[in-house]
Structure formats: structure tokens, C-alpha cells
LUMDRENBA-715457 format. One record per residue (C-alpha): residue in one letter; x, y, z; residue number from 1. Coordinates in steps of 0.001 Angstrom, whole numbers. Example, Ala and Ser with C-alpha at 12.3 -4.5 7.8 and 13.67 -1.06 7.14 Angstrom:
! residues 2
('A'; (12300; -4500; 7800); 1),
('S'; (13670; -1060; 7140); 2),
***
This chain:
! residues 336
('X'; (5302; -60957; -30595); 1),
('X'; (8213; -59339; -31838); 2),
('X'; (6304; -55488; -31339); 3),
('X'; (5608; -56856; -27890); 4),
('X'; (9789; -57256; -27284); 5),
('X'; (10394; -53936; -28980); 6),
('X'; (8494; -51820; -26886); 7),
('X'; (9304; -53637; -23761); 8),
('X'; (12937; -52970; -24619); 9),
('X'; (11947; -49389; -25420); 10),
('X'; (10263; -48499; -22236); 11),
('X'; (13462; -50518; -20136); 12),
('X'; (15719; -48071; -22160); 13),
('X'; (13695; -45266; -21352); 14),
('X'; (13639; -46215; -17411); 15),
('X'; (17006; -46604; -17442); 16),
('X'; (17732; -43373; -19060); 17),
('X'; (15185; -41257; -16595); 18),
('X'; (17030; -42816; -13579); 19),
('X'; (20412; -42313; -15051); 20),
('X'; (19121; -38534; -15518); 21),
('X'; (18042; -38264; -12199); 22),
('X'; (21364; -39650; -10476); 23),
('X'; (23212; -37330; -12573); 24),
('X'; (21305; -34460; -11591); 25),
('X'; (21120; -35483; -7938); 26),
('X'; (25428; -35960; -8426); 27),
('X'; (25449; -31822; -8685); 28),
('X'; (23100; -30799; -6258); 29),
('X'; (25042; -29295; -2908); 30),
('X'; (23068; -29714; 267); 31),
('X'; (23526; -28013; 3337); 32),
('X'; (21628; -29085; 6667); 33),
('X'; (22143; -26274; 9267); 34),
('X'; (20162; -26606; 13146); 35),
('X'; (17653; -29460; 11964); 36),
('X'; (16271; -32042; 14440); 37),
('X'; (16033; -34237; 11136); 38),
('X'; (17659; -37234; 9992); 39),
('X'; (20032; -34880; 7998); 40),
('X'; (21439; -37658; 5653); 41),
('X'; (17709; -38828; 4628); 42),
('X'; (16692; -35371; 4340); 43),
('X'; (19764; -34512; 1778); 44),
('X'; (18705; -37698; -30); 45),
('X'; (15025; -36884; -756); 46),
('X'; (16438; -33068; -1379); 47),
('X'; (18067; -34581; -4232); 48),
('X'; (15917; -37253; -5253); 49),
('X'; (12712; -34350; -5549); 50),
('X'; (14819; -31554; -7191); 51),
('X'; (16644; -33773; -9199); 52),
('X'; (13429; -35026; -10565); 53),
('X'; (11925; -31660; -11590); 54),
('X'; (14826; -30228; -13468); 55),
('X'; (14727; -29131; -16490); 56),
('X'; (17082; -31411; -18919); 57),
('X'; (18631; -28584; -19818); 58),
('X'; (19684; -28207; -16684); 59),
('X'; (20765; -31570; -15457); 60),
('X'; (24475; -31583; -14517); 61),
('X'; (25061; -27677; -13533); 62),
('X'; (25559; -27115; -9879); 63),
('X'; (22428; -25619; -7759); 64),
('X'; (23017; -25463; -4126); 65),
('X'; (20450; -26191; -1435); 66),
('X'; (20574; -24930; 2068); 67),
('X'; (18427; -25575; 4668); 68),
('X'; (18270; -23629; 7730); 69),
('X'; (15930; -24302; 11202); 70),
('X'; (15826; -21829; 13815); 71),
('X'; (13036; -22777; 16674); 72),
('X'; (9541; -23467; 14273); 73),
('X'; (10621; -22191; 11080); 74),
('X'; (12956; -23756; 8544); 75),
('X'; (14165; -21194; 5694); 76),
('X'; (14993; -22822; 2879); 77),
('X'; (17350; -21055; 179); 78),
('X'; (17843; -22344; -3789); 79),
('X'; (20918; -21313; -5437); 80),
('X'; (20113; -21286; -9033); 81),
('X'; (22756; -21349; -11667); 82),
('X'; (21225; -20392; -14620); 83),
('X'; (20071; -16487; -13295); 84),
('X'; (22947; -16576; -10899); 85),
('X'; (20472; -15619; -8091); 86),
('X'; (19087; -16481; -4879); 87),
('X'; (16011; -17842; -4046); 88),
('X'; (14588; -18567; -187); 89),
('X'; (10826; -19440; 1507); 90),
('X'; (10022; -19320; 4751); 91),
('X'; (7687; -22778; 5928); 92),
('X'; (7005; -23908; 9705); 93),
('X'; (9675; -26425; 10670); 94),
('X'; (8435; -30106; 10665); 95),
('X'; (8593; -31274; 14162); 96),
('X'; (11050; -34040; 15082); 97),
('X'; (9411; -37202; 14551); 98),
('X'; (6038; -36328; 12496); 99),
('X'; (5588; -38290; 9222); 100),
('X'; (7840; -37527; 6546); 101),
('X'; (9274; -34205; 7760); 102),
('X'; (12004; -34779; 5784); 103),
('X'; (9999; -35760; 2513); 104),
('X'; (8176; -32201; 3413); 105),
('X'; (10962; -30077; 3421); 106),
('X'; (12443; -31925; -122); 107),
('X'; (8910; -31164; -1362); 108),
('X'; (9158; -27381; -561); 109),
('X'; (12530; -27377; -2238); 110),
('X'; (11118; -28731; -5392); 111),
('X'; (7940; -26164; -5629); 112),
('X'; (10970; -23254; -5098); 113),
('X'; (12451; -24412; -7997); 114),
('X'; (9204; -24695; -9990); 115),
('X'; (8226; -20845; -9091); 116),
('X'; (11729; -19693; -9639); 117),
('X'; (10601; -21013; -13363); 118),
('X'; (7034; -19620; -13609); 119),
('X'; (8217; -16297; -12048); 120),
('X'; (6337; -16222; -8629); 121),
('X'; (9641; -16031; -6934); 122),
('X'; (11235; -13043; -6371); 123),
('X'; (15030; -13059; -5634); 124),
('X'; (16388; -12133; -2628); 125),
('X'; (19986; -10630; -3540); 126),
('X'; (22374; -11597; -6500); 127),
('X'; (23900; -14341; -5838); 128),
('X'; (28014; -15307; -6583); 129),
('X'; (28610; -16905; -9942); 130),
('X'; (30144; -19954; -8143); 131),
('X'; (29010; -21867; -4810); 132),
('X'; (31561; -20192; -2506); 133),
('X'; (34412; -22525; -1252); 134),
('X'; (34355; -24104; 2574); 135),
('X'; (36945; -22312; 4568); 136),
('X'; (40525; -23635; 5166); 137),
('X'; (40795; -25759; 7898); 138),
('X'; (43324; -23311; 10046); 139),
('X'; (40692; -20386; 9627); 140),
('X'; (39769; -18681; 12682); 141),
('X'; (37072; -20449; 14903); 142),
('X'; (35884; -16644; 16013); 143),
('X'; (35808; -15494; 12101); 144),
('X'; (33331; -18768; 11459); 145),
('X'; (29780; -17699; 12241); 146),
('X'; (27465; -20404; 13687); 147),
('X'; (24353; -21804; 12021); 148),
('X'; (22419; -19627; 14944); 149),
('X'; (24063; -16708; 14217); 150),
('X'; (23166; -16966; 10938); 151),
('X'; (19836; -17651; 11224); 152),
('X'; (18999; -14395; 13827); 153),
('X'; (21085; -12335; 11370); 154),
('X'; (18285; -13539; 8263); 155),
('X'; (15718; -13944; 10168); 156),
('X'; (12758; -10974; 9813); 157),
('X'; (11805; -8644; 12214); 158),
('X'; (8902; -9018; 14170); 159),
('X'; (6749; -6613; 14706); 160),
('X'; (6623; -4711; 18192); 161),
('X'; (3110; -4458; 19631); 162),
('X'; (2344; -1263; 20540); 163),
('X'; (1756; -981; 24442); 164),
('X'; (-1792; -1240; 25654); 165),
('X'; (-3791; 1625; 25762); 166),
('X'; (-4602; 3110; 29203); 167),
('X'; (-8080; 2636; 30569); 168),
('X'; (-8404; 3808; 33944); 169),
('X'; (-7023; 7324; 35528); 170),
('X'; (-6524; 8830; 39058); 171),
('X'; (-5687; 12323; 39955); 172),
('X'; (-6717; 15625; 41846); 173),
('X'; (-8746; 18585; 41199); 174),
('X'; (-8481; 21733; 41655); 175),
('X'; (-10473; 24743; 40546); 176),
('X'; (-12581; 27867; 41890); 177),
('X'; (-16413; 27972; 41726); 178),
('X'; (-18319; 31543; 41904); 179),
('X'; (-21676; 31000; 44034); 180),
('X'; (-23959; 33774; 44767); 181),
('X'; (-25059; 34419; 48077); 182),
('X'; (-26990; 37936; 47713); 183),
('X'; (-23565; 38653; 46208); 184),
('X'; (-20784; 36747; 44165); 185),
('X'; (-18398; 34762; 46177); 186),
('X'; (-15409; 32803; 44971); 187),
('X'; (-15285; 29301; 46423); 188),
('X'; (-12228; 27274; 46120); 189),
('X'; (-12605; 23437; 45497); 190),
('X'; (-10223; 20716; 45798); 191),
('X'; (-11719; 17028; 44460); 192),
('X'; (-10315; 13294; 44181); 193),
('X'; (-11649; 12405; 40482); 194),
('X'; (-11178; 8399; 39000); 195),
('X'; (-12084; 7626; 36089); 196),
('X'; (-12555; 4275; 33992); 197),
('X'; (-12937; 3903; 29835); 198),
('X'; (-14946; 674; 29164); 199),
('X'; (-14689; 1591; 25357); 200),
('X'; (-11684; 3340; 24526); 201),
('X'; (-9902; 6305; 26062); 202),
('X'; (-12593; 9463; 24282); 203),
('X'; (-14801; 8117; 26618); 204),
('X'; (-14829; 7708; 30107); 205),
('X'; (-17071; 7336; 33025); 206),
('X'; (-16071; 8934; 36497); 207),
('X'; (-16334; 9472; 40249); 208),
('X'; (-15531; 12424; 42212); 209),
('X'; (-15432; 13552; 45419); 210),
('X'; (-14757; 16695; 47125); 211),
('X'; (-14897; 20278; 48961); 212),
('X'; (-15538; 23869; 48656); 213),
('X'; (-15405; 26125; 51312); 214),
('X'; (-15524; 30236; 51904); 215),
('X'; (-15977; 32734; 53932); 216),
('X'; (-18300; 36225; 54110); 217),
('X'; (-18508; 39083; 55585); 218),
('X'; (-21886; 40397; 55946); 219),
('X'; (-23148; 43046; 57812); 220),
('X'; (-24366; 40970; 60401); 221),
('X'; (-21126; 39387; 60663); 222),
('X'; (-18661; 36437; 59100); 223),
('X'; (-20423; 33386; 57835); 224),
('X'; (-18609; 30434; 56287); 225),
('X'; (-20411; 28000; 53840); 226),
('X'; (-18493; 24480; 53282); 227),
('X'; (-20101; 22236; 50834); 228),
('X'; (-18807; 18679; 50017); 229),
('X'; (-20044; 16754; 47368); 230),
('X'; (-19813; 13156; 45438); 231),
('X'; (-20553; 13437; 41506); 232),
('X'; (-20646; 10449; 39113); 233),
('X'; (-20260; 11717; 35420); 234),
('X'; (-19403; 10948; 31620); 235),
('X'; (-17152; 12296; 29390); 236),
('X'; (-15972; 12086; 25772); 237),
('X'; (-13279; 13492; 23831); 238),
('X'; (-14611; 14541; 19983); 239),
('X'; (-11064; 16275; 19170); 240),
('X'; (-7589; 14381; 19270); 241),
('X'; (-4033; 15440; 17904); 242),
('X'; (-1482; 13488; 19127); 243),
('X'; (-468; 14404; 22725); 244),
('X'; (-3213; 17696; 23071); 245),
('X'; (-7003; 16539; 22885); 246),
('X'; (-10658; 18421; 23562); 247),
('X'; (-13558; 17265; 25707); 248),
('X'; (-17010; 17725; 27300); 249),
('X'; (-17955; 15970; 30399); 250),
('X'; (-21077; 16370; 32368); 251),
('X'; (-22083; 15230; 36532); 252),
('X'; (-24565; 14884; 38508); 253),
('X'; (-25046; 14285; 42031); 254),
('X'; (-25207; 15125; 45726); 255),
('X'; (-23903; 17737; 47648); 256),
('X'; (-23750; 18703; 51619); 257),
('X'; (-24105; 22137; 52160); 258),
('X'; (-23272; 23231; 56364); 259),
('X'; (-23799; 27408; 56793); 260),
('X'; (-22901; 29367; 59890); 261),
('X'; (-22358; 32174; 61343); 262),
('X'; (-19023; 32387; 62993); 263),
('X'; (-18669; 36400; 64311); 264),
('X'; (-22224; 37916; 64718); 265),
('X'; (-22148; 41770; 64923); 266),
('X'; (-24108; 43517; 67530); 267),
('X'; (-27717; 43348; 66965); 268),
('X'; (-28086; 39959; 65622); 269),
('X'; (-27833; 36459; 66988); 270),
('X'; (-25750; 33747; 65329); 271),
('X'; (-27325; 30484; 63643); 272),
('X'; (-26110; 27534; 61094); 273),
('X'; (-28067; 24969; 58602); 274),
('X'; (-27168; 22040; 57686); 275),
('X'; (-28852; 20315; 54004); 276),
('X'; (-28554; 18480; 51301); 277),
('X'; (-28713; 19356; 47622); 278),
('X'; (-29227; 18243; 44332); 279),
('X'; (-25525; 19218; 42374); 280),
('X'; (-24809; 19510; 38590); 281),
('X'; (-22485; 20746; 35839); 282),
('X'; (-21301; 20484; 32025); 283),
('X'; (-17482; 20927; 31400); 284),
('X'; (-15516; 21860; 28195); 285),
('X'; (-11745; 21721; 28266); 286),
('X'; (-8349; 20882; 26848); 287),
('X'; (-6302; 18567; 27276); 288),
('X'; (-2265; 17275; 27000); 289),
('X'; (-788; 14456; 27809); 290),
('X'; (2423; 13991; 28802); 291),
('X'; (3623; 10183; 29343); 292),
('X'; (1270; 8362; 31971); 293),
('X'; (-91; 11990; 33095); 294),
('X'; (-2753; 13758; 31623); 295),
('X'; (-3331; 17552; 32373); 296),
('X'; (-6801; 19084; 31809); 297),
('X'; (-8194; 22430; 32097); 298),
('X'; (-11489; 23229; 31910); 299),
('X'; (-14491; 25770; 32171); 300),
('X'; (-17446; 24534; 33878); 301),
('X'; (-20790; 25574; 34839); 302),
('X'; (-23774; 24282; 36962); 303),
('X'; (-26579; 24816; 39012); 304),
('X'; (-27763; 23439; 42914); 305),
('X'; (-31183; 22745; 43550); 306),
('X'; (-33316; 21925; 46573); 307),
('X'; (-30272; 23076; 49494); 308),
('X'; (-31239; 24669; 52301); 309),
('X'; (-32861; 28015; 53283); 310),
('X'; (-32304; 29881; 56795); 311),
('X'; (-31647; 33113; 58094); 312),
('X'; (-28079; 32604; 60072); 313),
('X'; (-27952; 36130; 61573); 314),
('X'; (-30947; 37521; 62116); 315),
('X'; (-30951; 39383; 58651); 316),
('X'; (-31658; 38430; 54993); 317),
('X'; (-32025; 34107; 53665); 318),
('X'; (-28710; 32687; 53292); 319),
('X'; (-28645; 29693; 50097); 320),
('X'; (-26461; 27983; 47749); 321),
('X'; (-29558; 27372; 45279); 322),
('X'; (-29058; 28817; 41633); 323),
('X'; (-26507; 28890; 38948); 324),
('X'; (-22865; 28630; 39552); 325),
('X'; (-19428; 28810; 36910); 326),
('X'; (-16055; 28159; 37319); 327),
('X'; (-12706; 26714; 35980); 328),
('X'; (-10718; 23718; 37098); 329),
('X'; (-6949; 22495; 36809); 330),
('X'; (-6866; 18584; 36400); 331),
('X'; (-3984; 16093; 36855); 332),
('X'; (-4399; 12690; 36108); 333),
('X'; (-2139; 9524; 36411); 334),
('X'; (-3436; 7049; 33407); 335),
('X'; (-2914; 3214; 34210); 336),
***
């Protein structure tokens, strides 16, 4: 009976002296509440209450200093600790206004600081002053008194800027010189409306084109001009980039016009014209630079037209576009 009474007394002293422990050690804890949608007197409380009841007893009765700051849905939370004489701060996501125990979760996160300022996984963020620094006097400046928002964006960390989206679609203008042979070389200038669209990333790109050629000869029969226009769909990728200067290949394929007549006739010979279609293609390899939202190409092509048509336009030897053809082009190109 009487063992019964001792160590009932025991464990009431023992109570009594963990409590008293923990009310001294919550007496010299400062808290500071700064932009919280909280019940900031309940929150200081548990602040207390959960540090005080993880300190080491070596510990109980020197100041540490607690401060709490919310800014939109994050809540830094900074531990003065007097022992190292250094700062220690975590970032968590704000409990909002009115969920279950926010308050009890934000005295919890103050405890587990504490308890990795102790086993080392917290790193310091600056050396801190070897006393909690004094409020200001009351007949300090307003303007010299920065407010808990100010001191929040000045803490806060940067954000990363997001680069801007990459440009997939281009439109721009053509222009170039083709050498066709008809009997004999002849330089045809071309002039083309070109779009293009990259489904999978700008070094490779499908396109459309559109345009005209157009020349004129003198044969000894007379003048004829040839005009050709033309509509191409292609593909093109770009194996080599550096920065702003890149390398590419392209290829197209498609249909082209061809109209041939004779517009002086000399005397002997009777004028004509044709009119056909023709089967159009080339491969491309060029350079490239880019310059803000333009991109300038230049490149060397060559190609071939099949199946145009055949005629005799003044009386004399077959006029065709058919066979091989090379030339260069001078792109510009307005990326969106």
C-alpha cells in the first residue's frame, strides 16, 4: 500500500515538474505573427506549447525567437536559435483560413525546425545577432518601418522566368534565279510565297509554296517568253544549329504550269504558244540566321521537270522546259 502512495506521489511530482518545464520554456519563447489569416493568439500559444515541449533541458529558459511570416500560399517560418547564434527558416504552403488545425500545423513545423537544426539537416540562412533585436521607439519614422509585405517580397525567392514559347509556324517571300535549258541556258527569275508549319520542333518543318518564273529569248526565229507558275508542298530539317546561324536540307515536289509563246516572229516563220502542265521537283541545302522573329535563308537548289509540254512555237526547232534545272534562292521568313 504504502509503494502504491510512493509512486503515485512520484509520478504527480514528475507531472508537475514536466509542466513547470514546459511553462518556463514557453515564458522565453518570442513569437511574431506577420500577414496570417490565423487566429494569431492561438497560433502563438501552440508555437509555444510544441517548441517548448521539444527543447532540450539544457536549453529551457534561453530566449529563441519565432517568426512567422504569410505572403499569399506560403508561410515562411524562421527559428532564431540561441545556442549557434544563427538563423534558421522553411518554406511550407500556408494553411488556409479555416481548415482544421492550421494553427496546430504551423506550431508543428516550428517544432520539426528545431529538431533538424539539432540533427544537422538545417542549413542556416545568415548569422544571426547575438540578441533578439529591440522593437523600435515609438516616435520612429512610419516611412523607415518596413511592412510585413515588404518584407516578405524582399525574402521571398525568385521564380523562375519561363522561357518564351518556341516558334512553330513561319511566313515569308522567296526569291531566287533558276537556270533552265531551252537548246541553250537561260536564267529565269522566281519570286514565291513559302509558309511553313513545325508539328515537332523548329529542325523540322513541313511547307507550302507558291510561285512564278518567267523569261524571255531571243531565237532566231524571234522572241519567245516562257512563264511557269508552280505550287510545291515540301519537308525540311535542320541537322546543324549554333545559336542564331543554323544548316538545312529541304526537298518539294509538285505541280507546275508551263505557258510558251512566241511574241516577235522573224520573217520566215509563223508564231505559236503551248500551254501544259508538269511534274516539278527539287532538293535544297542552305544556311541559315536568325535574327529576332525573322529568319534569313540562303540556299542552293537543284531539280528536274518532267512530263511539260513539247511544240514547235516558230516554225523552227521543239521548245521544252523538261530536264534538269539549278539555282539559288534568298529567303525571308517572319516566325510566329
Amino acid at each position: 500500500m504504502r509503494r502504491g502512495r510512493a509512486r503515485a506521489a512520484i509520478a504527480a511530482l514528475s507531472a508537475a515538474v514536466f509542466v513547470a518545464s514546459q511553462v518556463n520554456a514557453a515564458e522565453t519563447i518570442e513569437v511574431t505573427i506577420e500577414g496570417c489569416s490565423l487566429d494569431e493568439p492561438e497560433l502563438a500559444r501552440l508555437v509555444r506549447l510544441e517548441l517548448g515541449s521539444v527543447l532540450e533541458s539544457s536549453e529551457v529558459g534561453t530566449p529563441h525567437v519565432v517568426t512567422i511570416q504569410c505572403e499569399g500560399n506560403e508561410a515562411k517560418v524562421t527559428l532564431f536559435d540561441p545556442v549557434t547564434k544563427k538563423a534558421f527558416e522553411r518554406r511550407v504552403s500556408a494553411p488556409k483560413p479555416g481548415a482544421e488545425e492550421a494553427e496546430r500545423l504551423l506550431a508543428l513545423t516550428v517544432a520539426q525546425l528545431y529538431r533538424g537544426t539539432r540533427l544537422g539537416t538545417e542549413t542556416p540562412v545568415e548569422d544571426a545577432p547575438q540578441t533578439p533585436k529591440k522593437a523600435p521607439d515609438a516616435d520612429s519614422s512610419a516611412e523607415a518601418k518596413p511592412s510585413a509585405r515588404e518584407k516578405a517580397s524582399a525574402i521571398a525567392a525568385p521564380k523562375p522566368v519561363e522561357p518564351p514559347p518556341e516558334p512553330r509556324g513561319s511566313l515569308g517571300i522567296v526569291a531566287g534565279a533558276h537556270v533552265r535549258r531551252i537548246q541553250s541556258p537561260i536564267v529565269m527569275p522566281s519570286l514565291e510565297v513559302m509558309g511553313t508549319w513545325s508539328p515537332f520542333g523548329s529542325s523540322l518543318w513541313l511547307s507550302l509554296t507558291g510561285g512564278a518564273e518567267y523569261a524571255s529569248v531571243d531565237r532566231r526565229s524571234g522572241i519567245v517568253d516562257i512563264a511557269v507558275g508552280k505550287a510545291l508542298a515540301g519537308i525540311g530539317i535542320e541537322p546543324v544549329s549554333d545559336g542564331t546561324w543554323s544548316a538545312f536540307v529541304d526537298m518539294a515536289l509538285g505541280v507546275a504550269v508551263n505557258h510558251i509563246r512566241a511574241s516577235e516572229v522573224a520573217s520566215g516563220y509563223y508564231a505559236g504558244e503551248t500551254t501544259g502542265a508538269a511534274f516539278e521537283g527539287s532538293i535544297g541545302l542552305g544556311g541559315a540566321l536568325r535574327v529576332g522573329p525573322v529568319r534569313f535563308e540562303l540556299a542552293f537548289r537543284g531539280g528536274a521537270m518532267l512530263g511539260g509540254p513539247v511544240a514547235q512555237i516558230a516554225d523552227d526547232d521543239d521548245v521544252t522546259l523538261n530536264g534538269p534545272w539549278m539555282g539559288g534562292d534568298l529567303r525571308v521568313r517572319f516566325l510566329f
